[in-house]
C-alpha positions as a Python dict, from the first residue, in 0.01 Angstrom:
ca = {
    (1, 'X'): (0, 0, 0),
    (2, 'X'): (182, 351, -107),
    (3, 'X'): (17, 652, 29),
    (4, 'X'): (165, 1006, 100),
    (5, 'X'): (278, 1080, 444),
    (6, 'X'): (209, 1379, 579),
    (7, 'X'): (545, 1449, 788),
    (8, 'X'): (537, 1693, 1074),
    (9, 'X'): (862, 1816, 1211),
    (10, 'X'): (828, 1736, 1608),
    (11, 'X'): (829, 2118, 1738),
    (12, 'X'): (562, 2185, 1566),
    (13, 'X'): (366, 1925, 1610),
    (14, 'X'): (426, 2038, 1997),
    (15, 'X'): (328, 2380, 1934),
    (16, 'X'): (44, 2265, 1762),
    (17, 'X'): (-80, 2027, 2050),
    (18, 'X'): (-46, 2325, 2301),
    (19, 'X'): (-218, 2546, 2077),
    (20, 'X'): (-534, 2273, 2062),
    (21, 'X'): (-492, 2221, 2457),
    (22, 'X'): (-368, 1902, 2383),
    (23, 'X'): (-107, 1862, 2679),
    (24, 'X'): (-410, 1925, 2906),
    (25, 'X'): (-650, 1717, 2775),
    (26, 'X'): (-626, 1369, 2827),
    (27, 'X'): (-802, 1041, 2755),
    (28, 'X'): (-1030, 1119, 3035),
    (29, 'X'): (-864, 851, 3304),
    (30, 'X'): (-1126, 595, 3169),
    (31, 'X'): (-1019, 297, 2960),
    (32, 'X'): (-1145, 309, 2624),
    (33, 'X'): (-1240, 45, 2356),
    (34, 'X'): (-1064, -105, 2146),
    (35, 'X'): (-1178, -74, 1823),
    (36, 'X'): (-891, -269, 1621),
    (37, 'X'): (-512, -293, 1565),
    (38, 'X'): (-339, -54, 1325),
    (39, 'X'): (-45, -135, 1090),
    (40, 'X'): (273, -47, 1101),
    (41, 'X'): (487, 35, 841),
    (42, 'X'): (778, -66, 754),
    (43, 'X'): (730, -348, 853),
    (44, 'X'): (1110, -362, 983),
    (45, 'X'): (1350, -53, 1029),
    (46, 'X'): (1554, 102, 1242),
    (47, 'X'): (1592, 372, 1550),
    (48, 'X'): (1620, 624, 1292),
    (49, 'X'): (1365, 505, 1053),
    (50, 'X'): (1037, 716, 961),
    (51, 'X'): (700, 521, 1097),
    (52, 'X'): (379, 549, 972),
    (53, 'X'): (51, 429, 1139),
    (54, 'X'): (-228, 305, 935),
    (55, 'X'): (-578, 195, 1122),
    (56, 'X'): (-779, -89, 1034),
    (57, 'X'): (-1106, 123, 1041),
    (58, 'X'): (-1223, 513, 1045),
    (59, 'X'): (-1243, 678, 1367),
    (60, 'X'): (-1650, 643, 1453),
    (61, 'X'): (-1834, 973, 1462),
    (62, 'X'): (-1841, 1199, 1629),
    (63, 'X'): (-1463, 1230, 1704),
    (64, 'X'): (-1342, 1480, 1471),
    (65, 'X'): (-934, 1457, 1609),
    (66, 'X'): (-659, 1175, 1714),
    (67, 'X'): (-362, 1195, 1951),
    (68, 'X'): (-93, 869, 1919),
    (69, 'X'): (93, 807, 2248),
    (70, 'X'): (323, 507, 2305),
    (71, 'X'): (451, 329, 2610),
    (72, 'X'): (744, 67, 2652),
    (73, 'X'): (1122, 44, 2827),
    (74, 'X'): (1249, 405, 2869),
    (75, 'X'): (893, 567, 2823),
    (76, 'X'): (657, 684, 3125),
    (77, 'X'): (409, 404, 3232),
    (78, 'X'): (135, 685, 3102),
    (79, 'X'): (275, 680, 2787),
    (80, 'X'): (422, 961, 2568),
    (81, 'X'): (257, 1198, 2342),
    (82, 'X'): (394, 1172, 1978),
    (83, 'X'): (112, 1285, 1800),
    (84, 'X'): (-48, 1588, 1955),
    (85, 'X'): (-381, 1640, 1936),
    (86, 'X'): (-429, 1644, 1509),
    (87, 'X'): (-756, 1693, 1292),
    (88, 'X'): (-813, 1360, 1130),
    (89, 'X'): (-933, 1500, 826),
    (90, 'X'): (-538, 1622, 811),
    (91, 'X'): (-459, 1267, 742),
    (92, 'X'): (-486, 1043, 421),
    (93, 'X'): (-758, 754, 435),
    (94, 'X'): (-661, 406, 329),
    (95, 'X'): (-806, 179, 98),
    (96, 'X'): (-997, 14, 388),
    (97, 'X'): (-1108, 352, 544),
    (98, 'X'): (-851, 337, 795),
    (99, 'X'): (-644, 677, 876),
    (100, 'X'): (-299, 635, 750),
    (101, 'X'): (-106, 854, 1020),
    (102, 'X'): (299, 918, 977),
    (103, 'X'): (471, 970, 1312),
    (104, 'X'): (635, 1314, 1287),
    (105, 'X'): (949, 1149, 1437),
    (106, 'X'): (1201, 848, 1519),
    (107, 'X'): (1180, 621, 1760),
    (108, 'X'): (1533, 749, 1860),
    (109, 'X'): (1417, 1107, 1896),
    (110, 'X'): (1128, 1015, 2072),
    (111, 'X'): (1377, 816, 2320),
    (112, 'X'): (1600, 1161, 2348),
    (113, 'X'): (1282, 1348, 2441),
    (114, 'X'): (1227, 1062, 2703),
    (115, 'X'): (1562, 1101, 2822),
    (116, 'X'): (1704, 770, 2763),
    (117, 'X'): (1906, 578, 2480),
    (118, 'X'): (1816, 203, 2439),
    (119, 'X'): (1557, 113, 2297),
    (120, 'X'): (1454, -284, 2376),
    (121, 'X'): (1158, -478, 2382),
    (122, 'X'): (808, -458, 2303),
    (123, 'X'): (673, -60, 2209),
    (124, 'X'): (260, -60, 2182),
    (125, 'X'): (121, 246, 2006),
    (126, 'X'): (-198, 413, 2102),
    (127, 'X'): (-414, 600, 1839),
    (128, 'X'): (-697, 732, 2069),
    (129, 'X'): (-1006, 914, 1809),
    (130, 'X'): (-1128, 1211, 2042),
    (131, 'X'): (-1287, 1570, 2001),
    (132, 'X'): (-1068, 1835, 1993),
    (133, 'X'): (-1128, 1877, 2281),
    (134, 'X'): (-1318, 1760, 2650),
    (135, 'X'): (-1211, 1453, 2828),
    (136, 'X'): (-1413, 1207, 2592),
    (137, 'X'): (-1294, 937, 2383),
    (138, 'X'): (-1430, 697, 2114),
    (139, 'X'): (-1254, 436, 2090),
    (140, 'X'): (-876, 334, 2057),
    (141, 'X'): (-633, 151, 1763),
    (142, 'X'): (-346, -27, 1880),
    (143, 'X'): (-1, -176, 1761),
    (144, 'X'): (288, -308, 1865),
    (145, 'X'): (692, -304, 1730),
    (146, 'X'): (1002, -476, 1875),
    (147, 'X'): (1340, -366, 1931),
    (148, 'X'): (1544, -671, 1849),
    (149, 'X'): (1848, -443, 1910),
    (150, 'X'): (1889, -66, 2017),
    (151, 'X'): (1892, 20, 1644),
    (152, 'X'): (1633, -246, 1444),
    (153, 'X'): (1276, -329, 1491),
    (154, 'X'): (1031, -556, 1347),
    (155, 'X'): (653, -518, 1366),
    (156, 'X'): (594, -879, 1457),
    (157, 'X'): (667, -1052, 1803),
    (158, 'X'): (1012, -1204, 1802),
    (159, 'X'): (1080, -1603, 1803),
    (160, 'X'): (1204, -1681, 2146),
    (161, 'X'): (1507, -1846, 2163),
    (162, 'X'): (1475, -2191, 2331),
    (163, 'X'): (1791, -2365, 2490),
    (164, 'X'): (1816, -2718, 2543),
    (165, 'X'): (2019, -2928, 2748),
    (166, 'X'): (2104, -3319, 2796),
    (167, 'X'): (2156, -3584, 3090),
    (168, 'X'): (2179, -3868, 3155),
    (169, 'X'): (2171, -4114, 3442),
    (170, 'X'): (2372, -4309, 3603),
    (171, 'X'): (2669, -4113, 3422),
    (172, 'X'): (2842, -4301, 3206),
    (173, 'X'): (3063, -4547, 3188),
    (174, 'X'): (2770, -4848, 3175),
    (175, 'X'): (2819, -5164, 3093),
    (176, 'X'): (2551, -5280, 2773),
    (177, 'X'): (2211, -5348, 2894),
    (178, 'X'): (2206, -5074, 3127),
    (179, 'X'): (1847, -4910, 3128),
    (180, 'X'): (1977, -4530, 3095),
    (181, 'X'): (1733, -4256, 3184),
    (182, 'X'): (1765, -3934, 2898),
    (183, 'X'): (1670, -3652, 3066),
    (184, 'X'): (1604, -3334, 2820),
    (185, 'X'): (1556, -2970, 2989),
    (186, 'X'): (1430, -2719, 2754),
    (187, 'X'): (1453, -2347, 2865),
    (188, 'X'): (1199, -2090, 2883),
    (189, 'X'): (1049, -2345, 3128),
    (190, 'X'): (704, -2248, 2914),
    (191, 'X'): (772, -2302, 2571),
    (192, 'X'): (600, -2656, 2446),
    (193, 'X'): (668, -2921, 2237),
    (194, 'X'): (854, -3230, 2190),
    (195, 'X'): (1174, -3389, 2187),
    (196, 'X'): (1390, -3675, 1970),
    (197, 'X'): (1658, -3826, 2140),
    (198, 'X'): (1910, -3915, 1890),
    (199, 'X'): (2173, -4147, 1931),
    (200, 'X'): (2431, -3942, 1654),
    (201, 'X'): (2156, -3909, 1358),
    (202, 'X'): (2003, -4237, 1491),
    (203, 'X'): (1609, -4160, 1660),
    (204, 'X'): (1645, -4316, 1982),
    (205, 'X'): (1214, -4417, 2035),
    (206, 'X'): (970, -4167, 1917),
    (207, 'X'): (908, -3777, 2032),
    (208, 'X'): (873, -3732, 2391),
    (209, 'X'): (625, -3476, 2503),
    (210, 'X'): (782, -3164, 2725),
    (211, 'X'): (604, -3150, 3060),
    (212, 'X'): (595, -2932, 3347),
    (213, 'X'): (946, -2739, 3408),
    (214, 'X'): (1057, -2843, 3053),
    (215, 'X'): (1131, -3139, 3088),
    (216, 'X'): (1135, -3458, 2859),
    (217, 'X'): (1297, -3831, 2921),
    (218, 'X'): (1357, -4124, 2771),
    (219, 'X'): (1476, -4455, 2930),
    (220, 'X'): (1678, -4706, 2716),
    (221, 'X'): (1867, -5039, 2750),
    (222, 'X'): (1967, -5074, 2369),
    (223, 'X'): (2268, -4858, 2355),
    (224, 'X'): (2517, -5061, 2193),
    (225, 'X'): (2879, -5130, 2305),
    (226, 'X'): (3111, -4811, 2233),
    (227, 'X'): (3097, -4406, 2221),
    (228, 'X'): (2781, -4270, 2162),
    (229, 'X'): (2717, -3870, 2066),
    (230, 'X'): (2335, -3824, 2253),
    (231, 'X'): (2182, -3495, 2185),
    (232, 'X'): (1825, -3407, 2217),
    (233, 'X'): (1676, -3172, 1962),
    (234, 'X'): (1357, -2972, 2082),
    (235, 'X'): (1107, -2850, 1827),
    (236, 'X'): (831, -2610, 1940),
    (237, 'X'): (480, -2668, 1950),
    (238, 'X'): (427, -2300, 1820),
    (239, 'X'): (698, -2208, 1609),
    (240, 'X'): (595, -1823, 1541),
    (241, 'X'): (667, -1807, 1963),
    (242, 'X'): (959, -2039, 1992),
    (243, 'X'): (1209, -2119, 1826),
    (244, 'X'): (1369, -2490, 1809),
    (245, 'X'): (1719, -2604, 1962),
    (246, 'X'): (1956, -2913, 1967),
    (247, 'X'): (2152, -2919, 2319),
    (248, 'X'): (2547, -2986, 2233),
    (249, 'X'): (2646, -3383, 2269),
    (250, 'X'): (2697, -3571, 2512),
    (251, 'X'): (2975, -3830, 2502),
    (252, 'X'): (2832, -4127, 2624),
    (253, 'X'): (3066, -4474, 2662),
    (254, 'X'): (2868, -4841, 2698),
    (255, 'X'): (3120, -5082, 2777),
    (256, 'X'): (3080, -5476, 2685),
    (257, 'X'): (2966, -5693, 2966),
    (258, 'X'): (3216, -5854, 3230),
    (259, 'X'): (3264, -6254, 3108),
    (260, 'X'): (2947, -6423, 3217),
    (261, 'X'): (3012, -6822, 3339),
    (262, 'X'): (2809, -7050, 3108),
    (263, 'X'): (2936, -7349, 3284),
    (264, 'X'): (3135, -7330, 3602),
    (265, 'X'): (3504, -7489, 3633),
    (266, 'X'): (3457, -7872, 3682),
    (267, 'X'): (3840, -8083, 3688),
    (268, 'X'): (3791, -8361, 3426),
    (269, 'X'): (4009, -8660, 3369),
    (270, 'X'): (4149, -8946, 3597),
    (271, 'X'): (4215, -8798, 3924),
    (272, 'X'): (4510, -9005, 4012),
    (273, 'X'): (4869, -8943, 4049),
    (274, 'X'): (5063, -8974, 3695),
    (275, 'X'): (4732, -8843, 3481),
    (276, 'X'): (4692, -8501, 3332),
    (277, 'X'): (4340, -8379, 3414),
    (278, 'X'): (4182, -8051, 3249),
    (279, 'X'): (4001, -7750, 3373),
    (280, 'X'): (3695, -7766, 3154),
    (281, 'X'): (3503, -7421, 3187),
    (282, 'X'): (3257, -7190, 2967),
    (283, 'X'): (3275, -6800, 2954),
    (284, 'X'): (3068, -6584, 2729),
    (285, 'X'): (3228, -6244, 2596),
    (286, 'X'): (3583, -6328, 2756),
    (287, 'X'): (3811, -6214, 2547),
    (288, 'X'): (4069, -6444, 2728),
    (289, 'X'): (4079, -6710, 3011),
    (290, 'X'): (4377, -6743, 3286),
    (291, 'X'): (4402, -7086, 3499),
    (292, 'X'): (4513, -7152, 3832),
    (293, 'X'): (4530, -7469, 4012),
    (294, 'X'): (4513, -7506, 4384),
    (295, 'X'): (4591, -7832, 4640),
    (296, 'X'): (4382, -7784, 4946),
    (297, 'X'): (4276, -7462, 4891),
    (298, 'X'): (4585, -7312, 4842),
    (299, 'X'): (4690, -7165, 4488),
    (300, 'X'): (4982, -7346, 4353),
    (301, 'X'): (5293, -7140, 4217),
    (302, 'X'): (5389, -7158, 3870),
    (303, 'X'): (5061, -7410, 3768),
    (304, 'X'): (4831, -7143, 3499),
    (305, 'X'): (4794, -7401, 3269),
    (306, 'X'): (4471, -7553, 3153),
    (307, 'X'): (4606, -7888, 3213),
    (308, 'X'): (4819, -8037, 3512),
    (309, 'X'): (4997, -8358, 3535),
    (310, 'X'): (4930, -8484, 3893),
    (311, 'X'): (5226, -8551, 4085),
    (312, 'X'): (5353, -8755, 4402),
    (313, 'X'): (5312, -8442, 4620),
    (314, 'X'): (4901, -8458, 4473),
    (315, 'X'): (4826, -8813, 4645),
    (316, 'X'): (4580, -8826, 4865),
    (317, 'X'): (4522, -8414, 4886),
    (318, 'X'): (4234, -8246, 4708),
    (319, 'X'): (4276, -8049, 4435),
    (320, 'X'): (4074, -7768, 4215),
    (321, 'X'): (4116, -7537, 3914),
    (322, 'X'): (4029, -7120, 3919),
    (323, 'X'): (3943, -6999, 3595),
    (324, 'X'): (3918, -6601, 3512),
    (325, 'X'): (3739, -6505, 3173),
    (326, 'X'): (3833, -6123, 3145),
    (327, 'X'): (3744, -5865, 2905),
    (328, 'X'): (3779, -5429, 2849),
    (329, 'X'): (3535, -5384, 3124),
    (330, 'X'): (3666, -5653, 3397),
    (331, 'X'): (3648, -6022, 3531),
    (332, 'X'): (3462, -6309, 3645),
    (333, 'X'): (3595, -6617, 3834),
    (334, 'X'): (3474, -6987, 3857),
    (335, 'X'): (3674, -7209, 4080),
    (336, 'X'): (3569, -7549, 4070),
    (337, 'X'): (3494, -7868, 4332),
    (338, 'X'): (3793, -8015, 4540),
    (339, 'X'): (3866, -8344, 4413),
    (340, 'X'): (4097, -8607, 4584),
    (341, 'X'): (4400, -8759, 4384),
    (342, 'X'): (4414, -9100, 4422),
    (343, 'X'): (4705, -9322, 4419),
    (344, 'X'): (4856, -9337, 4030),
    (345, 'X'): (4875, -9686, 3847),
    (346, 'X'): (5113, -9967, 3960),
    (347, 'X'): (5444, -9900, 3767),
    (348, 'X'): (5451, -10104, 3432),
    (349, 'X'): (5743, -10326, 3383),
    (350, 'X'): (5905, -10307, 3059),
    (351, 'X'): (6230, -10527, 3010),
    (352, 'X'): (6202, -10792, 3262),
    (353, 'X'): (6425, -10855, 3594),
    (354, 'X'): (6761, -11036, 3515),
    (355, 'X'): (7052, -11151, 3686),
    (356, 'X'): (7407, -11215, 3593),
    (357, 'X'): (7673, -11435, 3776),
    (358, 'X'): (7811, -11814, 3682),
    (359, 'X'): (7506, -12056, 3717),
    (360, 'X'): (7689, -12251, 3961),
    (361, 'X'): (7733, -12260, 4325),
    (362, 'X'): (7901, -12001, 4472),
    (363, 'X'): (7918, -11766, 4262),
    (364, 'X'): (7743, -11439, 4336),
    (365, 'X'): (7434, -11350, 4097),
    (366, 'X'): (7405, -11007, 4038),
    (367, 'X'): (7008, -10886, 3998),
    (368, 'X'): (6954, -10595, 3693),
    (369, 'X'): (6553, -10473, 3757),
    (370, 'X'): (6498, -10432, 3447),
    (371, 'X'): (6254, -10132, 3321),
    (372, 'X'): (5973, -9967, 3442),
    (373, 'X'): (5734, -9730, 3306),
    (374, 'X'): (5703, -9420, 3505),
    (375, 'X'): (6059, -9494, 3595),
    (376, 'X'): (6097, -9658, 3944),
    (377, 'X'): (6281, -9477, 4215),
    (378, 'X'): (6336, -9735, 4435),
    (379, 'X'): (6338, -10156, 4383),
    (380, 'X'): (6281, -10443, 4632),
    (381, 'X'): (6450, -10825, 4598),
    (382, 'X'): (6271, -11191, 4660),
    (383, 'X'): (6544, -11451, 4521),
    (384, 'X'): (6395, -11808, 4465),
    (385, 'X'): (6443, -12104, 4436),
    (386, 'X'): (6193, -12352, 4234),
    (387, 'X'): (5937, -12071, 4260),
    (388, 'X'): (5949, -12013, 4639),
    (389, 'X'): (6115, -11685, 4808),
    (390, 'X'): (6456, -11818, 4957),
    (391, 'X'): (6456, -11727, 5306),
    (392, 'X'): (6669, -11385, 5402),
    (393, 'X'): (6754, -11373, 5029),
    (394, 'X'): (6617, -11016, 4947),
    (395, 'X'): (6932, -10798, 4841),
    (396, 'X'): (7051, -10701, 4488),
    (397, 'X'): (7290, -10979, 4510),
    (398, 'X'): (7260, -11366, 4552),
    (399, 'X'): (7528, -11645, 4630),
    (400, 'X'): (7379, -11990, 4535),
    (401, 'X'): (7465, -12255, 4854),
    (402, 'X'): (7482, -12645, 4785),
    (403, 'X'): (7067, -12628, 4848),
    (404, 'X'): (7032, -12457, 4518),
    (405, 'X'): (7248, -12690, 4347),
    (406, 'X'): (7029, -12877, 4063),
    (407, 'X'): (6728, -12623, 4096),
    (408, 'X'): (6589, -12317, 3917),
    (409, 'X'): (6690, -11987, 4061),
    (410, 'X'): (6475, -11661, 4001),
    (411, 'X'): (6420, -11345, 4105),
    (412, 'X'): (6134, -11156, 4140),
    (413, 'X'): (6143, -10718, 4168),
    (414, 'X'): (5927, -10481, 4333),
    (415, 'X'): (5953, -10145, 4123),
    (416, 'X'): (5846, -9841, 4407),
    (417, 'X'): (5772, -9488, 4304),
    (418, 'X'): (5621, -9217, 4533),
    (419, 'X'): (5263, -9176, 4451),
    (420, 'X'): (5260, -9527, 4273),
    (421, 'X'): (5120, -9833, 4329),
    (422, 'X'): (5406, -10049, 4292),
    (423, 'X'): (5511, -10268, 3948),
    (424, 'X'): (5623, -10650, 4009),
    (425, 'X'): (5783, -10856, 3786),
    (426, 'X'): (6004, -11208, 3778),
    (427, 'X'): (6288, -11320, 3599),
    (428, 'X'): (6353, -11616, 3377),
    (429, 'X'): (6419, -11898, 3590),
    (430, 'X'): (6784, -12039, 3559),
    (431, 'X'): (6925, -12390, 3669),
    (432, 'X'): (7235, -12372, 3930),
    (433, 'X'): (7510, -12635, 3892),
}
């Protein structure tokens, strides 16, 4: 819409309002009605910008003048005068019959007559239709501008800027499964709307509602294992108000699982002295498995194998395995039954007992054990004669006496090893001369 502005230097549009009585006559202290909103054009500009006021309808008879005040930061709660008390017919009519009325200054003049130099905030302008004058009124147009800054203003409300922030609980480092509680607070406390949780780009659920205080949550046990970015990104349920916001991310770290036992530590094999036996366990998500053995509780130095051969110093003791499954975020132990070692196999005789020495009478035979399987550590002696021990003769040497002569001499040997049952075996029998 172009129409000519009438432009009235400010002095004498003073001079004129004291001529008319105009500083004395008021609105008459009541409230009037509001008849409709005005425009206000341009629609943006600055401190120093010309402003022009254009109705949305005629004043209604009978007021024959208008006065413009406006009230905001800096100006007196009252208002101030900064149209004085003009004819209307003075003023060009709109299209729609509305009074277009230029103001015959800048805001930033207007602000220097106030006495003060920011200008901030919401300004409403008054166009009050009146007689020229008497304390009567009939009726009022109103309109409002922002100060975005000290120097610009727009003739529609500002977006409000909306802030939003991110928590989450317990703080992180969480092992996976965790349920996690997202905790969104959006600021102005009254601004409405929703909220996506996003995991990076990835939606974490759907929208959550903003309640009371500003607040919106989410609880979740499907963050996977690693470093997550969360953010939550508000958008306003009236955008022409407020205006969206995405808080900054929040590092976020989900650790794997400890090792969970699938099957606890059980010893397997022969339990016996001279067998290897195994510590058979199940982990899941262990990236590796340690061993220790122990013998009556106590943990043996030196045995972190998954296998043990059971020794001599075993027998008769009980023994159990410890195994640890570990991974990044920690441990879990199984530690298995005692079990008793019983005593190994009797030692198994390889090359039979001999004996060397002239077959005749004395002359001193000379035993050789032979050889044993494990090895024997120690050997016992039973010489006989036709099959039957000959009594006293139990050394490693033999002298056949005139009551051997003619008969078969043998001997049989006890292989002994700690731990072992022990190995027998008899030599080839031999006739004495």
């Amino acid at each position: 819409m172009q129409v000519k502005a009438v432009r009235r230097p400010l002095a004498a549009t003073l001079v004129t309002a004291l001529a008319a009585g105009a500083l004395v006559l008021g609105t008459g202290g009541a409230e009037a009605d509001v008849l409709g909103a005005m425009e206000v054009t341009p629609a943006t500009g600055t401190d120093t910008s010309g402003i022009s006021l254009t109705t949305s309808a005629p004043c209604p008879d009978p007021a024959t003048n208008l006065i413009v005040e406006v009230r905001g930061s800096g100006f007196p709660a009252d208002g101030q005068m900064v149209v004085g008390n003009a004819p209307i017919s003075t003023y060009a009519t709109a299209p729609n019959g509305g009074i277009v009325v230029p103001l015959s200054d800048t805001m930033r003049n207007y602000a220097g007559v106030a006495g003060f130099t920011t200008l901030q905030g919401r300004y409403d302008f008054t166009l009050t239709c009146r007689l020229a004058f008497g304390p009567a009124n009939y009726g009022q147009f109103t309109a409002p501008i922002w100060f975005t800054s000290d120097t610009t203003y727009q003739n529609t409300a500002p977006i409000t800027a909306t802030t939003t922030k991110i928590a989450a609980s317990p703080a992180g480092p969480v092992v996976q499964g965790t349920s996690v509680k997202l905790t969104a607070t959006v600021a102005p406390a009254a601004a409405t709307g929703t909220v996506r949780f996003l995991d990076g780009t990835t939606q974490l659920g759907g929208p959550v509602t903003v309640t009371g205080g500003g607040v919106a949550t989410l609880t979740t046990s499907a963050l996977a294992v690693g470093t997550h970015a969360l953010k939550a990104q508000f958008t306003p349920a009236d955008p022409a108000t407020y205006g969206g916001s995405t808080s900054t991310a929040l590092s976020y770290t989900v650790k794997i699982k400890p090792p969970a036992v699938v099957s606890a530590a059980k010893v397997t094999g022969t339990v016996r002295v001279g067998s290897t036996v195994t510590c058979a366990v199940s982990f899941s998500g262990a990236s590796s498995v340690t061993y220790s053995w122990l013998r009556d509780g106590v943990v043996l130095s030196g045995a972190t194998g998954r296998t043990r051969a059971l020794g001599a110093a075993d027998r008769a003791h009980k023994i159990a395995c410890r195994a640890k499954g570990t991974n990044s975020t920690g441990s879990t132990t199984s530690t298995s039954p005692s079990v008793t070692v019983a005593l190994g196999p009797a030692l198994k005789n390889g090359t039979k007992p001999s004996f060397t020495g002239t077959r005749k009478v004395g002359y001193r035979q000379t035993a050789k054990p032979g050889t044993w399987s494990p090895a024997a550590q120690s050997y016992s002696y039973v010489w006989k004669r036709d099959g039957r021990a000959i009594s006293g003769a139990t050394r490693s040497t033999y002298t056949p006496t005139r009551a051997d002569r003619g008969h078969l001499l043998s001997l049989t040997v006890t292989a002994k090893r700690a731990g072992f049952a022990n190995g027998t075996a008899t030599s080839a029998s031999v006739r004495i001369g």
